[in-house]
PAKEMAR-28534 format. One record per residue (C-alpha): x, y, z. Coordinates in nm, 4 decimals. Layout:
// PAKEMAR-28534
+----------+----------+----------+
!        x !        y !        z !
+----------+----------+----------+
!        X !        Y !        Z !
...
+----------+----------+----------+
//
This chain:
// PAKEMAR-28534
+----------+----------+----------+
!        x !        y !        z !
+----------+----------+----------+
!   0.0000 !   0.0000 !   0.0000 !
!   0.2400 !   0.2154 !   0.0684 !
!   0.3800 !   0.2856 !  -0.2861 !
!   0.1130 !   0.2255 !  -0.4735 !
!  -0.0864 !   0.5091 !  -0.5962 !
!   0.1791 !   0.7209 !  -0.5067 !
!   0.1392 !   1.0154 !  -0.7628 !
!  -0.2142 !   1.0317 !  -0.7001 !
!  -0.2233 !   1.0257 !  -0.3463 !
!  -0.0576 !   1.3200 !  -0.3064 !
!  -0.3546 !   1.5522 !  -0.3609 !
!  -0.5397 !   1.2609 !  -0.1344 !
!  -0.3065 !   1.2582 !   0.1461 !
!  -0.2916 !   1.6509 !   0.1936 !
!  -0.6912 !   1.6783 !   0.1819 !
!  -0.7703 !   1.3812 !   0.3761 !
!  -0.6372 !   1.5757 !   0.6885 !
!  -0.3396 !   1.3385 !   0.7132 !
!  -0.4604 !   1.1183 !   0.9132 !
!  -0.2359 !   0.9167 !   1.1004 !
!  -0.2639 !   0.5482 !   1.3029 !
!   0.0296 !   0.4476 !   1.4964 !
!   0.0585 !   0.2301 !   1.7764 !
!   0.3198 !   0.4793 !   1.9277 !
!   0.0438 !   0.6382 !   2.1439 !
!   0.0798 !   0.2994 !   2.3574 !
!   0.4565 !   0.2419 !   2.3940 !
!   0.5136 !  -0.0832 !   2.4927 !
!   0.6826 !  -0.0697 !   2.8424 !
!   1.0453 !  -0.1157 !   2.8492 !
!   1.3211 !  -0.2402 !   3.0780 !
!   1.5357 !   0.0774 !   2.9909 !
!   1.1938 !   0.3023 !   3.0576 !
!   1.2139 !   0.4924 !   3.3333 !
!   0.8620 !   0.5183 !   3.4427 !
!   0.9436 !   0.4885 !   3.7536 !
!   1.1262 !   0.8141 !   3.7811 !
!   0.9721 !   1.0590 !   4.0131 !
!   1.1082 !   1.3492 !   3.7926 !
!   0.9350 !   1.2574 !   3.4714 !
!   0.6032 !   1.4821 !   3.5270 !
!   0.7533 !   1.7668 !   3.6393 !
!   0.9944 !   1.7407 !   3.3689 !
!   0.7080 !   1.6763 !   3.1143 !
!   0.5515 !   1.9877 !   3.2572 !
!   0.8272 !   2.2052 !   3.1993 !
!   0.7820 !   2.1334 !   2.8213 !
!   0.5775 !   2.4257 !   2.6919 !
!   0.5779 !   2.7007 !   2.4602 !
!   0.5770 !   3.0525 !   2.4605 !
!   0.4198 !   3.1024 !   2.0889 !
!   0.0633 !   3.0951 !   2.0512 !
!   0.0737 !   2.8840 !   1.6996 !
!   0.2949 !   2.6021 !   1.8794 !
!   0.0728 !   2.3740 !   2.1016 !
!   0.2266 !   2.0284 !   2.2378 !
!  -0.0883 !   1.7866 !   2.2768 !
!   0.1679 !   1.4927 !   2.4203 !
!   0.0395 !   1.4328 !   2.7759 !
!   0.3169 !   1.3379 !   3.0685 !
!   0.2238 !   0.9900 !   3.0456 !
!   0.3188 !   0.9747 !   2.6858 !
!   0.6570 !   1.1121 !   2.7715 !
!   0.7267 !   0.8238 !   3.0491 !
!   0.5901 !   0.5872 !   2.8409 !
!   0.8361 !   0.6862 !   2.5770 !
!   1.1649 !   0.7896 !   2.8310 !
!   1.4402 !   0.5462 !   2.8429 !
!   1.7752 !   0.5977 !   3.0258 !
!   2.0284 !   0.3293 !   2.8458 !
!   1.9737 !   0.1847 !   2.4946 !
!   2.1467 !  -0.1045 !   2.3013 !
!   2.3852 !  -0.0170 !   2.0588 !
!   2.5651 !  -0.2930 !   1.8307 !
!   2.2529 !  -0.4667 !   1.7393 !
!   2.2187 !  -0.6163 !   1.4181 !
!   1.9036 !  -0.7665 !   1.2049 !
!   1.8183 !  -0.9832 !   0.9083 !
!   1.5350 !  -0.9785 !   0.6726 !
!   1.2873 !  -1.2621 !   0.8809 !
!   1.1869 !  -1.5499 !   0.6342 !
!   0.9014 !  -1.6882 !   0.5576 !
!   0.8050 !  -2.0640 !   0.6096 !
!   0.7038 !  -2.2197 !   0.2833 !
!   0.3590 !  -2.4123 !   0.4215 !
!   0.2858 !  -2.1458 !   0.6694 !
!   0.2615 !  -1.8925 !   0.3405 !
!   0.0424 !  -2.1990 !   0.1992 !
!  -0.1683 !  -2.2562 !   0.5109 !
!  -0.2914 !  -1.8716 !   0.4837 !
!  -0.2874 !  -1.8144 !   0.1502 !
!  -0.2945 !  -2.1834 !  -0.0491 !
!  -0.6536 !  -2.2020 !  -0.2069 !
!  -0.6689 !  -1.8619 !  -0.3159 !
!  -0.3241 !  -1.8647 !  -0.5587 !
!  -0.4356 !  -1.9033 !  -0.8911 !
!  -0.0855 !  -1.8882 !  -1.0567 !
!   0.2658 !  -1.7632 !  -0.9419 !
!   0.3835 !  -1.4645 !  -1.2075 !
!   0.7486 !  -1.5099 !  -1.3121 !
!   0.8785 !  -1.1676 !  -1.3199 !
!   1.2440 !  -1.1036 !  -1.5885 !
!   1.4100 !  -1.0148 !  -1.2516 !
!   1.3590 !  -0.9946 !  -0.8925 !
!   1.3674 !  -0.6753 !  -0.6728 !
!   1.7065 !  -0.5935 !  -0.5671 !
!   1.6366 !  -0.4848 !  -0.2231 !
!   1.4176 !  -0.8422 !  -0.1867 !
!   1.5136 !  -1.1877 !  -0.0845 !
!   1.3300 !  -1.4649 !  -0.1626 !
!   1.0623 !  -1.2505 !  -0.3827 !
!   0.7104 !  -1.3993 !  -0.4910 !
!   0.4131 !  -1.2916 !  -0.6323 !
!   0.0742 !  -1.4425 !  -0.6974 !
!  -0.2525 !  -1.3656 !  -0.8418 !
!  -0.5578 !  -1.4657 !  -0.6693 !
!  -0.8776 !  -1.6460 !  -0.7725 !
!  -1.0681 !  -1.2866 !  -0.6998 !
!  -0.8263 !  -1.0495 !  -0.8345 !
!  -0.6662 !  -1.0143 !  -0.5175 !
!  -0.2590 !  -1.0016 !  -0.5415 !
!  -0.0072 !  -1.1506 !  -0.2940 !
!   0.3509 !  -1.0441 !  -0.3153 !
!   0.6703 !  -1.1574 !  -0.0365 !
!   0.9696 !  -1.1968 !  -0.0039 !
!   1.1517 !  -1.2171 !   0.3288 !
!   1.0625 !  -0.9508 !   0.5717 !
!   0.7767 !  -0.8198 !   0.3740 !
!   0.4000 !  -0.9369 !   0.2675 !
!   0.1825 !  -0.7111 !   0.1140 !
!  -0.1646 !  -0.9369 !   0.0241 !
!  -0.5199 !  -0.7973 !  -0.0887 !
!  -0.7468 !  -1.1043 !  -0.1075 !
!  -0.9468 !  -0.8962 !  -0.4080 !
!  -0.8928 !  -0.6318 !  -0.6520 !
!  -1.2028 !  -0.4296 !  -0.4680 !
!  -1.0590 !  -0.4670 !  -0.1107 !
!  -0.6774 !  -0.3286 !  -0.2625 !
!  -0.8595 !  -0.0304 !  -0.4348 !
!  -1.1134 !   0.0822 !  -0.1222 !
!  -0.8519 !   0.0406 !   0.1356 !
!  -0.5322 !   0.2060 !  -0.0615 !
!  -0.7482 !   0.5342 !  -0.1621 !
!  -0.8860 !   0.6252 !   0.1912 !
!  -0.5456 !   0.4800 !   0.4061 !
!  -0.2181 !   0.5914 !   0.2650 !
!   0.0771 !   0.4773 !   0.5486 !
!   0.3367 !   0.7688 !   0.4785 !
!   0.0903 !   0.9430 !   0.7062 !
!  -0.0890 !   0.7307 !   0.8783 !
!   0.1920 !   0.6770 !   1.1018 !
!   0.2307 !   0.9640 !   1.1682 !
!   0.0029 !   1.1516 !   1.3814 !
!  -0.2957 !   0.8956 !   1.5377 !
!  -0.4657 !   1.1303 !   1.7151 !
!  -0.6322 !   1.2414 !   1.3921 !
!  -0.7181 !   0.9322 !   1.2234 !
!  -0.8398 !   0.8012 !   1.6273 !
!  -1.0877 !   1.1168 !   1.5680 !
!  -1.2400 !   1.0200 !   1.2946 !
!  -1.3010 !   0.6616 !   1.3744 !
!  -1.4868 !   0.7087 !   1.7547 !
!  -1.6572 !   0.3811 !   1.7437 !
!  -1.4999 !   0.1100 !   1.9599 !
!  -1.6509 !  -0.1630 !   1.7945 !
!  -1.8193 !  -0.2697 !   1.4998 !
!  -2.2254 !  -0.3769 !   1.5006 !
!  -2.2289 !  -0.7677 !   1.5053 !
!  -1.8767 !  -0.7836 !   1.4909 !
!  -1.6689 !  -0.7802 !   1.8430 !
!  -1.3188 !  -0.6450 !   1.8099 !
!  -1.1942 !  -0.9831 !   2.0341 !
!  -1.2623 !  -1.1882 !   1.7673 !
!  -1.1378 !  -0.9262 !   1.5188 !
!  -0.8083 !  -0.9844 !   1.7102 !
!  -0.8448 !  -1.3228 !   1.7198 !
!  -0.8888 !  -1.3437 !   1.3431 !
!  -0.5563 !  -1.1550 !   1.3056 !
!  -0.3906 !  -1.3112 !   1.6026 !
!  -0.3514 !  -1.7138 !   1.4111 !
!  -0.1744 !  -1.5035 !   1.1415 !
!   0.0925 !  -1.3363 !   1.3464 !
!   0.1436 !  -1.7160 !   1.5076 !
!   0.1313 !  -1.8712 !   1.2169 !
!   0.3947 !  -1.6383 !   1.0065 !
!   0.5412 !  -1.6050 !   1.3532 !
!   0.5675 !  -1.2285 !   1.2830 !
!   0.7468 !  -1.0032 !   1.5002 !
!   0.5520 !  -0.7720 !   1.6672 !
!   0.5960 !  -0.5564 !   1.9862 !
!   0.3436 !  -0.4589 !   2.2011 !
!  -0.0153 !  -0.4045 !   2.1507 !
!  -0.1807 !  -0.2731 !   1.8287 !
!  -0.3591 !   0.0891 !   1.7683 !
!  -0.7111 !  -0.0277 !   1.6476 !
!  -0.9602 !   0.1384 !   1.4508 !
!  -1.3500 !   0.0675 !   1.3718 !
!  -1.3744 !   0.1349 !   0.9972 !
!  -1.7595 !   0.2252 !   1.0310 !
!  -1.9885 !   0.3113 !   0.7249 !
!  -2.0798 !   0.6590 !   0.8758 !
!  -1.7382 !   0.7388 !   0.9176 !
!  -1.5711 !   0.6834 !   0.5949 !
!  -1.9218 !   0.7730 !   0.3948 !
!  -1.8972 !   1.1245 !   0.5965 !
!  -1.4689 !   1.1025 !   0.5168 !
!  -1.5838 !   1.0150 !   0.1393 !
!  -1.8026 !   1.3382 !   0.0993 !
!  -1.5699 !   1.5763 !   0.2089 !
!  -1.2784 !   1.4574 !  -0.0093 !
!  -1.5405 !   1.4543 !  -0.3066 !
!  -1.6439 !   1.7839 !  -0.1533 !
!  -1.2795 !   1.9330 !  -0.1089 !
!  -1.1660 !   1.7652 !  -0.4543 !
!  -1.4390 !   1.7115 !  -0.6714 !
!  -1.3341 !   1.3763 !  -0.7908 !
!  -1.5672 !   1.1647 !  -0.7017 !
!  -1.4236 !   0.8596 !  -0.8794 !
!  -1.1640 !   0.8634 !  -0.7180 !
!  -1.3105 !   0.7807 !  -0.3626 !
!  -1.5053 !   0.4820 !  -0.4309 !
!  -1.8085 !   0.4627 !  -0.2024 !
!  -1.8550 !   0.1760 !   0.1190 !
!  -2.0880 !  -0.0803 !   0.1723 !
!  -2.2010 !  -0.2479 !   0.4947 !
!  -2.0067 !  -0.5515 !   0.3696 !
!  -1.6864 !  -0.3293 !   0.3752 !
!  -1.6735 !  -0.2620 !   0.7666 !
!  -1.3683 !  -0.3558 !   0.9143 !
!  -1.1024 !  -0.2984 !   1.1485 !
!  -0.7586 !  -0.1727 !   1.0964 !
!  -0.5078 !  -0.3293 !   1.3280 !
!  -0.1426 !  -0.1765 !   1.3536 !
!   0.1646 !  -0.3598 !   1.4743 !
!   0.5148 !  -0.2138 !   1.5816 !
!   0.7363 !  -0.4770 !   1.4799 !
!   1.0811 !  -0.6071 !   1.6490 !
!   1.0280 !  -0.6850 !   2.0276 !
!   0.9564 !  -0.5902 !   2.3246 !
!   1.2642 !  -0.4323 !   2.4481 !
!   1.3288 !  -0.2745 !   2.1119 !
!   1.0630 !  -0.1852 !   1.8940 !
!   1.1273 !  -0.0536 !   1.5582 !
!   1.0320 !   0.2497 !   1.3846 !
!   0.7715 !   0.2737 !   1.1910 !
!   0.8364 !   0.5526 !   0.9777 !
!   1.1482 !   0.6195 !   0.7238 !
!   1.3924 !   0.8620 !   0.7742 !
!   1.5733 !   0.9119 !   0.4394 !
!   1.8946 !   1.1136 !   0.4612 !
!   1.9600 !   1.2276 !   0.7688 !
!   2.2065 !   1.4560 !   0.9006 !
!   2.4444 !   1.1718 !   0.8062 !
!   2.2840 !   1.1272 !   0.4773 !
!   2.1948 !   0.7631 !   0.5506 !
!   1.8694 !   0.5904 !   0.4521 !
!   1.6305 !   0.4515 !   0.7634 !
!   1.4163 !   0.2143 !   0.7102 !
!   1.0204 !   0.1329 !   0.8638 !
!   0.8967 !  -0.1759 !   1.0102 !
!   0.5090 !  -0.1938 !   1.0421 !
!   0.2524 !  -0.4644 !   0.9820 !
!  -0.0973 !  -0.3421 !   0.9165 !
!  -0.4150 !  -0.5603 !   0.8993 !
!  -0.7630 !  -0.5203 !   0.7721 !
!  -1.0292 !  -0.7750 !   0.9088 !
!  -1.3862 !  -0.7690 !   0.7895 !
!  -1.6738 !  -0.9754 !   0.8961 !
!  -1.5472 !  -1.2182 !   0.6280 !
!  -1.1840 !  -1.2202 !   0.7100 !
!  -0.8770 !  -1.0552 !   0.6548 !
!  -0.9074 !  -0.8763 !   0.3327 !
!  -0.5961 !  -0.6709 !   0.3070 !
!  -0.2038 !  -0.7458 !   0.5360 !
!   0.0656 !  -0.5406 !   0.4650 !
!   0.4075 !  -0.6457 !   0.6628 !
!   0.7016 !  -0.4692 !   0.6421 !
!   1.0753 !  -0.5051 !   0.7650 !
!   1.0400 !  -0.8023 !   0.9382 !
!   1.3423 !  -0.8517 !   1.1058 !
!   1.5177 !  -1.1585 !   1.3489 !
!   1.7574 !  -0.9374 !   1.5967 !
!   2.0822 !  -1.0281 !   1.6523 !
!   2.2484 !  -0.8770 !   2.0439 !
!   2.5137 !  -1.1103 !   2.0295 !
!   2.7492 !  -0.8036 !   1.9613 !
!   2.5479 !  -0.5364 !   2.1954 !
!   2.5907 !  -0.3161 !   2.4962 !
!   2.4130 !  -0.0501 !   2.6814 !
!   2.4896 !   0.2957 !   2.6654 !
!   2.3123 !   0.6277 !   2.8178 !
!   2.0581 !   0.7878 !   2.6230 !
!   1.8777 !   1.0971 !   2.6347 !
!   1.5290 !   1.1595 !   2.8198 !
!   1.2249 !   1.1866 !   2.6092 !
!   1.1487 !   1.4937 !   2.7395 !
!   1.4749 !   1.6048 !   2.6166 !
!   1.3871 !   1.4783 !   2.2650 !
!   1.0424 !   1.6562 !   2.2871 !
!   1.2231 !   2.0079 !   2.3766 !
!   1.4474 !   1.9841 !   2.1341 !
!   1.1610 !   1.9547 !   1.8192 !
!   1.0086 !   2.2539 !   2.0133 !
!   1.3156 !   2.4466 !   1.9874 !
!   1.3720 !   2.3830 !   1.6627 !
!   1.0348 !   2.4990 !   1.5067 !
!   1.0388 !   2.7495 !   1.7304 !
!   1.3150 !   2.9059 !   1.5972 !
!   1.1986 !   2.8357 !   1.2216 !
!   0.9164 !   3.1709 !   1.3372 !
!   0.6204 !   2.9582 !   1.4162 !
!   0.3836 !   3.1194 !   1.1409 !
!   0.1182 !   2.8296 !   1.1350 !
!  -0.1018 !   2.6615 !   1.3624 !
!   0.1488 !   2.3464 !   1.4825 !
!   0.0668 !   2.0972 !   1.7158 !
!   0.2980 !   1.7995 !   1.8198 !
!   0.1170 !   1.4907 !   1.8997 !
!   0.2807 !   1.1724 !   1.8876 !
!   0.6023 !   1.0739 !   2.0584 !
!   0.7993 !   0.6896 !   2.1052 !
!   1.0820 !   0.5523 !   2.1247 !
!   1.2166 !   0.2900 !   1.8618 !
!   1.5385 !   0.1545 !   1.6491 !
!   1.5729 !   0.2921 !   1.3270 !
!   1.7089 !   0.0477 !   1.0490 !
!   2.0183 !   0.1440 !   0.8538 !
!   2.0764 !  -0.0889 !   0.5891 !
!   2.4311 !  -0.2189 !   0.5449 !
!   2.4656 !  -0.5117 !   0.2973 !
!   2.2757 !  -0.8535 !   0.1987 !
!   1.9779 !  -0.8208 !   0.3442 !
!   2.1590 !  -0.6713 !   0.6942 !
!   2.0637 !  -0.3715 !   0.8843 !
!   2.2382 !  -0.1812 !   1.2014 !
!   2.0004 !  -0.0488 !   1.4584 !
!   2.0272 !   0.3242 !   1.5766 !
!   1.7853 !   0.4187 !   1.9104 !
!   1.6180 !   0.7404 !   1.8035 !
!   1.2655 !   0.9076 !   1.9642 !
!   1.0394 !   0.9652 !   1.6905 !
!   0.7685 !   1.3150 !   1.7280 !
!   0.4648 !   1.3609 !   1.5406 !
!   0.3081 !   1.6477 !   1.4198 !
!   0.1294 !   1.8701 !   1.1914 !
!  -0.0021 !   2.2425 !   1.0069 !
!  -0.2189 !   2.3797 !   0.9652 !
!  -0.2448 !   2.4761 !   0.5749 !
!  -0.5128 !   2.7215 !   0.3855 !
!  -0.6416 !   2.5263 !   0.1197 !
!  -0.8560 !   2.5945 !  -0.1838 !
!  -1.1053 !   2.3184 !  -0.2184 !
!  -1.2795 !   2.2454 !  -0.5316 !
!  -1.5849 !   2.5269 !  -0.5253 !
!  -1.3530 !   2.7741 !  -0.4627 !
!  -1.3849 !   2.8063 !  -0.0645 !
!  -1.0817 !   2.8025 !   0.1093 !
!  -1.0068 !   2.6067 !   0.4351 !
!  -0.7464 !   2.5212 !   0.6757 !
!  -0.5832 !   2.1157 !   0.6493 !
!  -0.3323 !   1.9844 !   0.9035 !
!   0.0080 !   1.8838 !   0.7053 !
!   0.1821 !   1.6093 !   0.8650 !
!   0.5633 !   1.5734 !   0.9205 !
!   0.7686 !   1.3728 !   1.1304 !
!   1.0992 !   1.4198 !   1.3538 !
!   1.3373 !   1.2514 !   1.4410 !
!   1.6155 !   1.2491 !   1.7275 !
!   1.8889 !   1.0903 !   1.7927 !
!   1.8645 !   0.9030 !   2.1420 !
!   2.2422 !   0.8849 !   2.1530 !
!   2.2976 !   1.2771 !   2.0926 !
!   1.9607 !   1.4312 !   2.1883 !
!   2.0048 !   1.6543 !   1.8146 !
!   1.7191 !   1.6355 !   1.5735 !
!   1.8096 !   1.4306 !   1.2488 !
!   1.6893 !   1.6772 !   0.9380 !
+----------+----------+----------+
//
């Protein structure tokens, strides 16, 4: 999903309000986290700012959720592979033939694709599976759910999807659904997901204002009851050292990060639509521990930075975790960096397709470095 439809879900992603879904509003507790630490909340308090157009919606709890003290340095990971009859187990009976392609992806191991008795698609190769059981559940899903953003800021997309649960259709067995394929691929995840209730009020009401704000109505294609589902989002890696889930390309040391996610869409009739990504088996043979900075620290210095930029927009931070960014070094290999990871977005006047303007919140991520406390830009 995420690079498909790129060039036309540019317009998409700026008018659908960026909305965001990442399971970075629940850090998974860590050894290293210092939640403990009886300075945390005053600290947390202490991050504020003194321009009007700069508001920090990340809550003290977020920031000890997120703080760690020490981090691992020297870890290593490889592309995780795929067993051969778990991939048929899930995904046998609906192959209808395997496409030879003239050459494989050079940055994929162990590459496959498939086409599906109902149009759907199923590509892998180690570390990544991105499946769409039919053509219609690729197309509905990719338009309104684009994951350069949706990472990004969850508060948003969390606001547009209130409903806990879906009529008829517990979330338990939603997670249930989508827990025998994490066993069965033995995926990697960390922590708990973010879940969302994809409701027919809520995307028919999202639907009519992108028509409304773009006047492409083709483009959107409308819902059914049928289409209800729920969008489950993984961090992957473990516990004790979750991965990011956003890229950072060219950084301050003009080297490429990589993302790790895995996102899942479960209807009444199943999963329809899995997209896994950087799947990796950690090596710490080769590790140590080494003193970090606080996640308030990391939080003050994305403040500082924008505001010394002249804070001209409305700009709210609202996301903030901690994670391992993936650097990759050679066949298949990737070095892990700690980094804290803050969302936020813009407010941006818009001209929407009657001629109206409006204000849109533009997303954008930052990055720190857990090791120097600097942001990466």
């Amino acid at each position: 999903m995420k690079y498909k439809h790129i060039f036309a879900m540019l317009a998409a992603v700026c008018i659908l309000f960026q909305t965001g879904c990442y399971p970075g509003d629940a850090s998974p507790a860590d050894s290293s986290a210092s939640s403990s630490d009886s300075s945390a909340p005053s600290e947390a308090a202490a991050v504020q700012s003194d321009n009007e157009k700069l508001h920090i919606q990340i809550t003290e709890e977020q920031i000890t959720a997120a703080n760690h003290i020490s981090a691992q340095t020297g870890v290593t990971g490889m592309v995780h592979p795929w067993d051969t009859d778990a991939l048929q187990a899930l995904f046998g009976d609906e192959i209808e033939s395997e496409r030879r392609l003239s050459a494989q992806p050079v940055d994929a191991r162990n590459y496959h694709i498939y086409d599906l008795h109902d149009g759907g698609i199923l590509n892998c190769s180690d570390g990544h599976i991105n499946y769409s059981k039919t053509k219609r559940a690729d197309t509905i899903y990719s338009v309104y759910f684009d994951d350069f953003v949706e990472y990004l800021t969850p508060s948003l997309l969390a606001d547009r999807f209130p409903k806990p649960e879906l009529e008829d259709f517990p979330v338990a067995d939603a997670k249930e659904i989508v827990q025998q394929y994490i066993d069965t691929l033995e995926i990697p995840v960390a922590g708990e997901p973010t879940i969302l209730a994809l409701d027919l009020d809520s995307i028919t009401a999202l639907r009519e204002e992108a028509i409304a704000q773009t006047g492409d109505a083709e483009f959107y294609p409308a819902w059914t009851k049928e289409d209800e589902a729920y969008r489950f989002s993984y961090r992957l890696g473990t516990e004790e050292m979750p991965l990011l889930s956003y890229p950072l390309i060219g950084g301050d040391d003009k080297d490429n990060y990589f993302d790790a996610y895995l996102s899942v869409i479960v209807s009444r009739s199943g999963v329809l639509f899995m997209d896994c990504k950087g799947a990796l088996d950690l090596d710490t043979s080769a590790a140590s521990a080494q003193t970090v900075c606080s996640a308030n620290a990391a939080l003050s210095a994305v403040k500082d930075n924008i505001e010394r930029t002249v804070v001209t927009k409305d700009t709210t931070l609202t996301n903030l975790y901690f994670g391992y960014a993936m650097k990759y070094v050679d066949d298949f290999h990737f070095e892990l960096t700690p980094m804290y990871f803050v969302g936020s977005y813009a407010m941006s006047n818009t001209t929407l397709a009657d001629g109206t303007r409006t204000a849109i919140p533009i997303s954008s991520p930052h990055f720190i470095s857990a090791e120097t406390g600097k942001e990466l830009s």
